[in-house]
PDB file of N, CA, C and O in Angstrom:
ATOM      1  N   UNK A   1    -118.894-135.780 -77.386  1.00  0.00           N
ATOM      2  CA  UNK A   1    -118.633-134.621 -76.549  1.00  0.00           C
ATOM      3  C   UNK A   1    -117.187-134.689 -76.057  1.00  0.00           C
ATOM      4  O   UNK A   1    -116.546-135.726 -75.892  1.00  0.00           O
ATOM      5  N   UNK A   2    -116.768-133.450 -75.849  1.00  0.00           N
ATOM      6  CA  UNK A   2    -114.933-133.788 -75.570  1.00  0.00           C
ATOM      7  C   UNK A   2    -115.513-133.383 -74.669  1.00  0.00           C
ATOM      8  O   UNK A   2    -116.504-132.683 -74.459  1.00  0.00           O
ATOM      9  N   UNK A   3    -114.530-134.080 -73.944  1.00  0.00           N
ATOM     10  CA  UNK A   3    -114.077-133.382 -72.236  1.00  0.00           C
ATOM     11  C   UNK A   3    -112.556-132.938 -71.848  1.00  0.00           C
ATOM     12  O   UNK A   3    -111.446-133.444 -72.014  1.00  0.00           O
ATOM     13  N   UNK A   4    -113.029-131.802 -71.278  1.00  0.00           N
ATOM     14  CA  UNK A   4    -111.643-131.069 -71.321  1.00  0.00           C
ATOM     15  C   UNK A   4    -110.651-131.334 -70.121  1.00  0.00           C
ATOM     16  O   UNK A   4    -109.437-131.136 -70.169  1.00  0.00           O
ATOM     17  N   UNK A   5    -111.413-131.849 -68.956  1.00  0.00           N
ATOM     18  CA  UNK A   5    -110.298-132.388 -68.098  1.00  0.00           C
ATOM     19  C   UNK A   5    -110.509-130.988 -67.134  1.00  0.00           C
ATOM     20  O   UNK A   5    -109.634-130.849 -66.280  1.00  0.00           O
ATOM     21  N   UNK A   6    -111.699-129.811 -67.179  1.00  0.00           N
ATOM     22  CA  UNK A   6    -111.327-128.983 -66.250  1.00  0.00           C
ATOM     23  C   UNK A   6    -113.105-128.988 -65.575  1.00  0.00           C
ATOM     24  O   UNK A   6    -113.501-127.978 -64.994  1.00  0.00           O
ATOM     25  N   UNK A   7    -113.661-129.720 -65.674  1.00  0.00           N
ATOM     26  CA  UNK A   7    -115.243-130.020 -65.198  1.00  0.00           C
ATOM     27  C   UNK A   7    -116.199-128.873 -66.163  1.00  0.00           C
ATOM     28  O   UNK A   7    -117.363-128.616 -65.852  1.00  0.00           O
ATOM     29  N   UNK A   8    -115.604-128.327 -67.202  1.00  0.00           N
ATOM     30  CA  UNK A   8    -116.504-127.484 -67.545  1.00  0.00           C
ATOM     31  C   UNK A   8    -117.174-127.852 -68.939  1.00  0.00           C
ATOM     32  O   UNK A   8    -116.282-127.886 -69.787  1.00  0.00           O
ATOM     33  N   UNK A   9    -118.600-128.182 -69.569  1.00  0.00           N
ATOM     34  CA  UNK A   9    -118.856-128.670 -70.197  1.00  0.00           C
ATOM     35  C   UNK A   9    -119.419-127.517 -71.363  1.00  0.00           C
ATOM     36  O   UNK A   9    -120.139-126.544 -71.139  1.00  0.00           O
ATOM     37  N   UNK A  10    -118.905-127.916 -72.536  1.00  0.00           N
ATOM     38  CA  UNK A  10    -119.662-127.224 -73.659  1.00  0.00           C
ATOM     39  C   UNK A  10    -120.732-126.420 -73.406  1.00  0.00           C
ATOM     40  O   UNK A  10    -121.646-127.111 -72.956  1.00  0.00           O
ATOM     41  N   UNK A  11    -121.023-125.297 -73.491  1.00  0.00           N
ATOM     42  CA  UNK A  11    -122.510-124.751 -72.906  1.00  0.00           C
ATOM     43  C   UNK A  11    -122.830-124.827 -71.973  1.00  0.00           C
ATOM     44  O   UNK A  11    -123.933-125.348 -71.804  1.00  0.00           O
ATOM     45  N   UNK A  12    -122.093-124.375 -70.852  1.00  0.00           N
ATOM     46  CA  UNK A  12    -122.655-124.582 -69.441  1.00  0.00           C
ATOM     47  C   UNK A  12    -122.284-122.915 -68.988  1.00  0.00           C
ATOM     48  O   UNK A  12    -123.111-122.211 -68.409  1.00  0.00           O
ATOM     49  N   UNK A  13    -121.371-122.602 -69.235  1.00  0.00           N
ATOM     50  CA  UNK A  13    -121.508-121.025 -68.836  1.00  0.00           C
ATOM     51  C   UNK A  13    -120.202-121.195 -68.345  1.00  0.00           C
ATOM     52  O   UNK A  13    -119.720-120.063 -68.316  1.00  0.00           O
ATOM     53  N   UNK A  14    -119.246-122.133 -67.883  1.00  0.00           N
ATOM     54  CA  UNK A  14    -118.383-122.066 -67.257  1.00  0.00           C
ATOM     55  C   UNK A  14    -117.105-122.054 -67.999  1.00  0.00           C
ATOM     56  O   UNK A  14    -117.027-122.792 -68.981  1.00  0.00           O
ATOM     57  N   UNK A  15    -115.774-121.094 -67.569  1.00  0.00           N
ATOM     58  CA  UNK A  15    -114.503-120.666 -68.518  1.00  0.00           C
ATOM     59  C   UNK A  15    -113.699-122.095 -68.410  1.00  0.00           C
ATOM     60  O   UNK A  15    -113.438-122.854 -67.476  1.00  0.00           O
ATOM     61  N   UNK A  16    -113.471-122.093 -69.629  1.00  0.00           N
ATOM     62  CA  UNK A  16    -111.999-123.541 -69.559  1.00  0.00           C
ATOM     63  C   UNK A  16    -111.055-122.726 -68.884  1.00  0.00           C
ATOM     64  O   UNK A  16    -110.901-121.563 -69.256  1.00  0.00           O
ATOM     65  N   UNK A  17    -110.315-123.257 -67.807  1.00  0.00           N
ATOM     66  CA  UNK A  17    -109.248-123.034 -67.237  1.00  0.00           C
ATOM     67  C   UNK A  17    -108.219-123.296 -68.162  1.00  0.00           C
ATOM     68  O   UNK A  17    -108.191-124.431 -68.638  1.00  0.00           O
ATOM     69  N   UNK A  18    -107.142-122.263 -68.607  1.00  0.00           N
ATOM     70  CA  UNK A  18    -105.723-122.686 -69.454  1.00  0.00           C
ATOM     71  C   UNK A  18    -104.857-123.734 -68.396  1.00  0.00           C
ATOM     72  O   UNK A  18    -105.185-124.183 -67.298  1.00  0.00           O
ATOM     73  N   UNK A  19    -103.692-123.913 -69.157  1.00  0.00           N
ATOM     74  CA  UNK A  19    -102.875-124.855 -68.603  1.00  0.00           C
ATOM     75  C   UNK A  19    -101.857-124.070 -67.346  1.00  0.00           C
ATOM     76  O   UNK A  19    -101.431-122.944 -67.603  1.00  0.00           O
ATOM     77  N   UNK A  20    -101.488-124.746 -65.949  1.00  0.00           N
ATOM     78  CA  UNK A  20    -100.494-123.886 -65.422  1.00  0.00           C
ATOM     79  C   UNK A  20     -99.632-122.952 -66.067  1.00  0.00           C
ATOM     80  O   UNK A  20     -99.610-121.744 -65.834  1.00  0.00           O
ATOM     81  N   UNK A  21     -98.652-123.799 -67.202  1.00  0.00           N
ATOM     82  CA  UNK A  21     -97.595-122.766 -68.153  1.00  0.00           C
ATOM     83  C   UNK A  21     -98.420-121.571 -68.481  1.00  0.00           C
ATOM     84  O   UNK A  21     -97.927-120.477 -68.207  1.00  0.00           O
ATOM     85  N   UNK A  22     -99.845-121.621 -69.137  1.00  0.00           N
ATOM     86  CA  UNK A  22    -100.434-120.976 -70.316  1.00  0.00           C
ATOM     87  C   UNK A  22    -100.982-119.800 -68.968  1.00  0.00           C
ATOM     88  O   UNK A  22    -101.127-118.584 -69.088  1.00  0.00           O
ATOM     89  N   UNK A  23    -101.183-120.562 -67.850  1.00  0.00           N
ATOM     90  CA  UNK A  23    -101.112-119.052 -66.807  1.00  0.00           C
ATOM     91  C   UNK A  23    -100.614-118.601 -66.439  1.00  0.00           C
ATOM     92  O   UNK A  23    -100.981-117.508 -66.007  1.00  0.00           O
ATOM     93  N   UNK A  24     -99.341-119.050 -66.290  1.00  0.00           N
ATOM     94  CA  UNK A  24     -98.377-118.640 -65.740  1.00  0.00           C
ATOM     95  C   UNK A  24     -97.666-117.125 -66.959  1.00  0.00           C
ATOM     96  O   UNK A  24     -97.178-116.035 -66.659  1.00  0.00           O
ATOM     97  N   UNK A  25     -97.922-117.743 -68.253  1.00  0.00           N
ATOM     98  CA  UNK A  25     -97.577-116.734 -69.090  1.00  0.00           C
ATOM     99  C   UNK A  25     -98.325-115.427 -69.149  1.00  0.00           C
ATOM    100  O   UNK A  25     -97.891-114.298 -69.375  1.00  0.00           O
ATOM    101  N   UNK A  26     -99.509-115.828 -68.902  1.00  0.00           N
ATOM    102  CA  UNK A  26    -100.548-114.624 -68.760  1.00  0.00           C
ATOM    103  C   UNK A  26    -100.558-113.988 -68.429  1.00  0.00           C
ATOM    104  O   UNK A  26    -100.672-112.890 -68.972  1.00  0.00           O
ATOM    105  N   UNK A  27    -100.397-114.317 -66.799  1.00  0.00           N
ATOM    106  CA  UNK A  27    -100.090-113.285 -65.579  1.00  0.00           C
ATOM    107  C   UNK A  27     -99.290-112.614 -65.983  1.00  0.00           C
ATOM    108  O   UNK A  27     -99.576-111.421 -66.079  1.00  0.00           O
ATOM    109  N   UNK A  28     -98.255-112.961 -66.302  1.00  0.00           N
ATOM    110  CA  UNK A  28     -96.908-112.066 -66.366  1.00  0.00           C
ATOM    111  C   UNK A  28     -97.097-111.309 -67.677  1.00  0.00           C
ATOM    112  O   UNK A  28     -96.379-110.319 -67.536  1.00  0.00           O
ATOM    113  N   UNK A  29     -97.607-111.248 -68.731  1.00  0.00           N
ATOM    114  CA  UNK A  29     -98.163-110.245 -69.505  1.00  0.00           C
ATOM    115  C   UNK A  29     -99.886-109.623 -68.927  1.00  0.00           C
ATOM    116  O   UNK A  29     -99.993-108.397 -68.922  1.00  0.00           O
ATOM    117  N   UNK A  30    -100.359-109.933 -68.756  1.00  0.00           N
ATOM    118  CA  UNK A  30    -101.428-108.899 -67.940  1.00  0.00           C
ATOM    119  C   UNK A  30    -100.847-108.033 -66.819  1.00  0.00           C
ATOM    120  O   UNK A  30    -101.220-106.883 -66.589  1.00  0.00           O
ATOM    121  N   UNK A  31     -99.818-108.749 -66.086  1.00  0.00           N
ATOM    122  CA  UNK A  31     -98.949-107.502 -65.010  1.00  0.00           C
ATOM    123  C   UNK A  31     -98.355-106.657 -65.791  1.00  0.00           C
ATOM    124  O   UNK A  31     -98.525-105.453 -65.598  1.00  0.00           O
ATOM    125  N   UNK A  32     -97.459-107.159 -66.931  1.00  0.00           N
ATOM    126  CA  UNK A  32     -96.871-106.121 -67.742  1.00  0.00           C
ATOM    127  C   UNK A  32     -97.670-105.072 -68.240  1.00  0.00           C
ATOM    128  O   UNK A  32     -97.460-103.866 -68.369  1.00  0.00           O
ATOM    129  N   UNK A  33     -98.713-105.858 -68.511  1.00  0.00           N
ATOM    130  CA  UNK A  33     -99.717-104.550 -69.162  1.00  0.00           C
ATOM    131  C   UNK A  33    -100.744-103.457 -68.246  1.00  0.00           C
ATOM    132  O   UNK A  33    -101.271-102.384 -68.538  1.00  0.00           O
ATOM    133  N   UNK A  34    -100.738-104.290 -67.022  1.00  0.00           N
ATOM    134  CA  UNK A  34    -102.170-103.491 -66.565  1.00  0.00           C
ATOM    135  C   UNK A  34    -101.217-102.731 -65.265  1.00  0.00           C
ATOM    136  O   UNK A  34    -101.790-101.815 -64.675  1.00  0.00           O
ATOM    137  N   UNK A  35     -99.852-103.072 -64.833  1.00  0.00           N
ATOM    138  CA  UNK A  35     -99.189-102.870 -63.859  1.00  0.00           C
ATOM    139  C   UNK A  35     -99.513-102.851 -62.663  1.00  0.00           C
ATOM    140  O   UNK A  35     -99.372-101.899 -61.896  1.00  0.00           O
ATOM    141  N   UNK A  36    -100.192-104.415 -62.304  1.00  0.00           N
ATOM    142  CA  UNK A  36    -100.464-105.223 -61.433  1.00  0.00           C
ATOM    143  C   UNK A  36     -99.453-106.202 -61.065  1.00  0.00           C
ATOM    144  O   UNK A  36     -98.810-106.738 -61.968  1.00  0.00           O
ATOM    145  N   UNK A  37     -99.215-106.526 -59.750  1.00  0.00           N
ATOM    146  CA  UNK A  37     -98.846-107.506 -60.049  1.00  0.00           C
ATOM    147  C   UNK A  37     -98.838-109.154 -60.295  1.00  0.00           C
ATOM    148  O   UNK A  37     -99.985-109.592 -60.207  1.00  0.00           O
ATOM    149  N   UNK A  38     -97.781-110.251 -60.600  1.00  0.00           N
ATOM    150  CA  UNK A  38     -98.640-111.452 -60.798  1.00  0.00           C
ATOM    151  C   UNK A  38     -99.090-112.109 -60.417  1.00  0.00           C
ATOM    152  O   UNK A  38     -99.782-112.940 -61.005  1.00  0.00           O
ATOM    153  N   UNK A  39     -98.786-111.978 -58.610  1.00  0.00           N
ATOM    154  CA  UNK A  39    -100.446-112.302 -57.706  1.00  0.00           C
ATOM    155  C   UNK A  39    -101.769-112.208 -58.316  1.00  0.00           C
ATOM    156  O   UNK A  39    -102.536-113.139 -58.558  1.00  0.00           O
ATOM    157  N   UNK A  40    -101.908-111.168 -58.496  1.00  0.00           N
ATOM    158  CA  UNK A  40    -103.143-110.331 -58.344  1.00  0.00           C
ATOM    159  C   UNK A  40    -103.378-110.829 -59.991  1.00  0.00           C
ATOM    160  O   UNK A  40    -104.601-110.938 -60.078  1.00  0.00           O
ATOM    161  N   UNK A  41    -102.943-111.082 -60.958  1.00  0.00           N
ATOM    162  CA  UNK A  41    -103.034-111.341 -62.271  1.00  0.00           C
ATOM    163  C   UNK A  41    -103.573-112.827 -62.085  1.00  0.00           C
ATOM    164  O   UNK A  41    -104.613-113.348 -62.488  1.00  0.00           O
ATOM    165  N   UNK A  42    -102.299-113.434 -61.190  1.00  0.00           N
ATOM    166  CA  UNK A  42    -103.202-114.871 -61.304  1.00  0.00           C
ATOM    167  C   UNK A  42    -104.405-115.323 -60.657  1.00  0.00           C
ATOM    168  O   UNK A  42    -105.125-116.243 -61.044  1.00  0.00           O
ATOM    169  N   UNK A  43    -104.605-114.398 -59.355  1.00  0.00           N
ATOM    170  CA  UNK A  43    -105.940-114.341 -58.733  1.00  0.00           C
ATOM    171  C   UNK A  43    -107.004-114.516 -60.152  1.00  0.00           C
ATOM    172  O   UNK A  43    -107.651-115.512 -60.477  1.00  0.00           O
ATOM    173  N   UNK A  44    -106.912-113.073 -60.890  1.00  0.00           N
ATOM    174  CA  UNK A  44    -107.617-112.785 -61.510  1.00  0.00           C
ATOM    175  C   UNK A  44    -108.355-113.652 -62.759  1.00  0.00           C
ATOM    176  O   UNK A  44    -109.516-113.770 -63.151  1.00  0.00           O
ATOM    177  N   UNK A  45    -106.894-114.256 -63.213  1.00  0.00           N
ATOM    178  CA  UNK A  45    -107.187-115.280 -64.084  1.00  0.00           C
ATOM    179  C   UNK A  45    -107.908-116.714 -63.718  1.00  0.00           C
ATOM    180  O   UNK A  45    -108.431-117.444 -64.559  1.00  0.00           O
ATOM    181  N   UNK A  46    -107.838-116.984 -62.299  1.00  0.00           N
ATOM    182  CA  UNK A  46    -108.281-118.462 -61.546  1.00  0.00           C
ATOM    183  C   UNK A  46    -110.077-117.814 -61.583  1.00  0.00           C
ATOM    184  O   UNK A  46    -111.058-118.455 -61.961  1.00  0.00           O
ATOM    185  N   UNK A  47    -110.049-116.182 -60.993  1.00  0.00           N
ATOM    186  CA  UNK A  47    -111.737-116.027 -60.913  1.00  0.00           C
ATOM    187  C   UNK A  47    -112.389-115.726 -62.240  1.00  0.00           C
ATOM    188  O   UNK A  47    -113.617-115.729 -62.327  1.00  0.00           O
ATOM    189  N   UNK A  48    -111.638-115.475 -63.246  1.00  0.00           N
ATOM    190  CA  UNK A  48    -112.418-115.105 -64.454  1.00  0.00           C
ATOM    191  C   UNK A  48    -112.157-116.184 -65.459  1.00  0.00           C
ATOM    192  O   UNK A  48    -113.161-116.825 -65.767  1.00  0.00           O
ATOM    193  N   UNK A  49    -111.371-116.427 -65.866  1.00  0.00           N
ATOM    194  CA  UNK A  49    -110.865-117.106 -66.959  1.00  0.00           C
ATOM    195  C   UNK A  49    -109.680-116.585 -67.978  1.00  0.00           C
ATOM    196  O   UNK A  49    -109.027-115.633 -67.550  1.00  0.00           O
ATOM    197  N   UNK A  50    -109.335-117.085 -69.240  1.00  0.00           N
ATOM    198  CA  UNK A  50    -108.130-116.697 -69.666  1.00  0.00           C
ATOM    199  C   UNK A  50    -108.988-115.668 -70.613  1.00  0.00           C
ATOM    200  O   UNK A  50    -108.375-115.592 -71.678  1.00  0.00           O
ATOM    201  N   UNK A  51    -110.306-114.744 -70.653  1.00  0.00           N
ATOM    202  CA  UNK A  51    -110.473-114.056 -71.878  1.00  0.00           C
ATOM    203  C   UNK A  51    -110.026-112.832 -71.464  1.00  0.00           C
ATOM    204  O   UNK A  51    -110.521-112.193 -70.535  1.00  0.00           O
ATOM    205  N   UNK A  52    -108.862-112.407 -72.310  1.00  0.00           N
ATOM    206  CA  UNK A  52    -108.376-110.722 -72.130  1.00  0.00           C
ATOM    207  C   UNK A  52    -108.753-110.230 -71.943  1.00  0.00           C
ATOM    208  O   UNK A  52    -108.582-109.795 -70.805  1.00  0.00           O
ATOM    209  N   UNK A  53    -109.736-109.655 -72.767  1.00  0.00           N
ATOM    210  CA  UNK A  53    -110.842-108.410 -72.264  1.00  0.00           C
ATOM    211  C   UNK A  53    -111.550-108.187 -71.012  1.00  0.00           C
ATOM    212  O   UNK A  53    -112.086-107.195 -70.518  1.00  0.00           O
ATOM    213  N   UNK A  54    -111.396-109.419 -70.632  1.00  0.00           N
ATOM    214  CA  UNK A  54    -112.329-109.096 -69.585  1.00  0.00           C
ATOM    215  C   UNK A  54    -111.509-109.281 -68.190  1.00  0.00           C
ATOM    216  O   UNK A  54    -111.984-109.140 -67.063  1.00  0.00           O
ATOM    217  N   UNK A  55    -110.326-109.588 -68.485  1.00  0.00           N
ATOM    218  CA  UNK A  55    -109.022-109.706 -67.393  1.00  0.00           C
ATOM    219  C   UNK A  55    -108.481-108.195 -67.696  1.00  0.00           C
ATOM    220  O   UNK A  55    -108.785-107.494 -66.731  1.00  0.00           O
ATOM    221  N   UNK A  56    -107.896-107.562 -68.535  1.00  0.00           N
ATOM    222  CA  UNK A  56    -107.529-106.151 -68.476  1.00  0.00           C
ATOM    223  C   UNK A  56    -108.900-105.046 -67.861  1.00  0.00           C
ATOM    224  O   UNK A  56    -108.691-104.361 -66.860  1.00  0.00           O
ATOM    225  N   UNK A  57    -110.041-104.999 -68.470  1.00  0.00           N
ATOM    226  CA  UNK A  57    -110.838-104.823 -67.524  1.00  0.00           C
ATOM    227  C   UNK A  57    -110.692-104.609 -65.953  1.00  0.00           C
ATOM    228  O   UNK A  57    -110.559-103.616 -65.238  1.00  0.00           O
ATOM    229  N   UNK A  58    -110.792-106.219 -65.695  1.00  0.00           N
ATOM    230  CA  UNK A  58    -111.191-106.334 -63.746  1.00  0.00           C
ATOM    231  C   UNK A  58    -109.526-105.744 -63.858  1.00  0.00           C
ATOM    232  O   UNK A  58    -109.393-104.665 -63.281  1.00  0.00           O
ATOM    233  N   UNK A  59    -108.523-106.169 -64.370  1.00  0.00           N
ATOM    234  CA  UNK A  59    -107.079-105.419 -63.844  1.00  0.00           C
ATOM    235  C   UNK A  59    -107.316-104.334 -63.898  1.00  0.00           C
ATOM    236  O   UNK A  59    -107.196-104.223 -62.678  1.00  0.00           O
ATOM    237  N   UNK A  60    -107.650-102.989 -64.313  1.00  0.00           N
ATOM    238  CA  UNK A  60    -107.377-101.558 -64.657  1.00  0.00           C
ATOM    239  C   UNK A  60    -108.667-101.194 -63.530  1.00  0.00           C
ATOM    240  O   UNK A  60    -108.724-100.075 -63.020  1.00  0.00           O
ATOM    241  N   UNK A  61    -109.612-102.194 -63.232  1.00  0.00           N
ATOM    242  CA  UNK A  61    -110.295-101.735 -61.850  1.00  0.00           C
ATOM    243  C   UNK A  61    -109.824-101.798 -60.610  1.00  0.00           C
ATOM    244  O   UNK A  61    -109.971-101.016 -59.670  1.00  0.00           O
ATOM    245  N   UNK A  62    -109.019-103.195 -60.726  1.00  0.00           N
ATOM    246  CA  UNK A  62    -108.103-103.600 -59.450  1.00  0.00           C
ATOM    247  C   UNK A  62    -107.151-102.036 -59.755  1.00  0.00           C
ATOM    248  O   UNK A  62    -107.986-101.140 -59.640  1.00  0.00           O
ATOM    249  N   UNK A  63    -106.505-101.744 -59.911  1.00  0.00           N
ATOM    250  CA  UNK A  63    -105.496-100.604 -60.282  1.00  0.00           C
ATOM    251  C   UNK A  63    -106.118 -99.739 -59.578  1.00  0.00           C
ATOM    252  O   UNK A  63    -105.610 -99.271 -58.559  1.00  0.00           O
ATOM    253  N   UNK A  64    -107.338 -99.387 -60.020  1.00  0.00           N
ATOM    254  CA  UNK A  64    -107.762 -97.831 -59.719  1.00  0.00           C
ATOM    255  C   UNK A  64    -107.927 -97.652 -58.500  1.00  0.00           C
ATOM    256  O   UNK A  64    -107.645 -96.552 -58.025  1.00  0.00           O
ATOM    257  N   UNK A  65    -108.528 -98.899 -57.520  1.00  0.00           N
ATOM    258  CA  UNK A  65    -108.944 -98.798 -56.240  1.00  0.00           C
ATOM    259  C   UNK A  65    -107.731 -98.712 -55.419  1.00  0.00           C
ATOM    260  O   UNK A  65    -107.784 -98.271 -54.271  1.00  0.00           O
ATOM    261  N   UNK A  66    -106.342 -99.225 -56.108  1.00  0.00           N
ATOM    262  CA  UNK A  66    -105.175 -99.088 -55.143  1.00  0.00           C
ATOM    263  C   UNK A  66    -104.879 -97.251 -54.913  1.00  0.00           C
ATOM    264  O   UNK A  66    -103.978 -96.859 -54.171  1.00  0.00           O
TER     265      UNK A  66
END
């Protein structure tokens, strides 16, 4: 079994956290894209995880309510 170093185990339901850099890049393309900003991108990415779809998503909801 690997362990990934972020407590989340193969089949448990829980998102691998990316690396600081690898969020740090994110944010700043999910702000670019959803025109949020990268607060609110990296919030987003710490409560969901790094899968796009489902970060442009909660972003374009965060958006609408502003």
């Amino acid at each position: 079994m690997i362990n990934r170093g972020d407590g989340a185990e193969p089949g448990d339901g829980k998102a691998a956290q990316p690396a600081h850099g690898d969020v740090e890049l994110l944010a700043r393309r999910l702000a670019k894209d959803t025109d949020i900003s990268e607060d609110e991108a990296r919030e987003l990415i710490k409560l969901i995880g790094p899968d796009w779809t489902s970060l442009v998503r909660e972003a374009r909801f965060l958006k609408g309510r502003h």
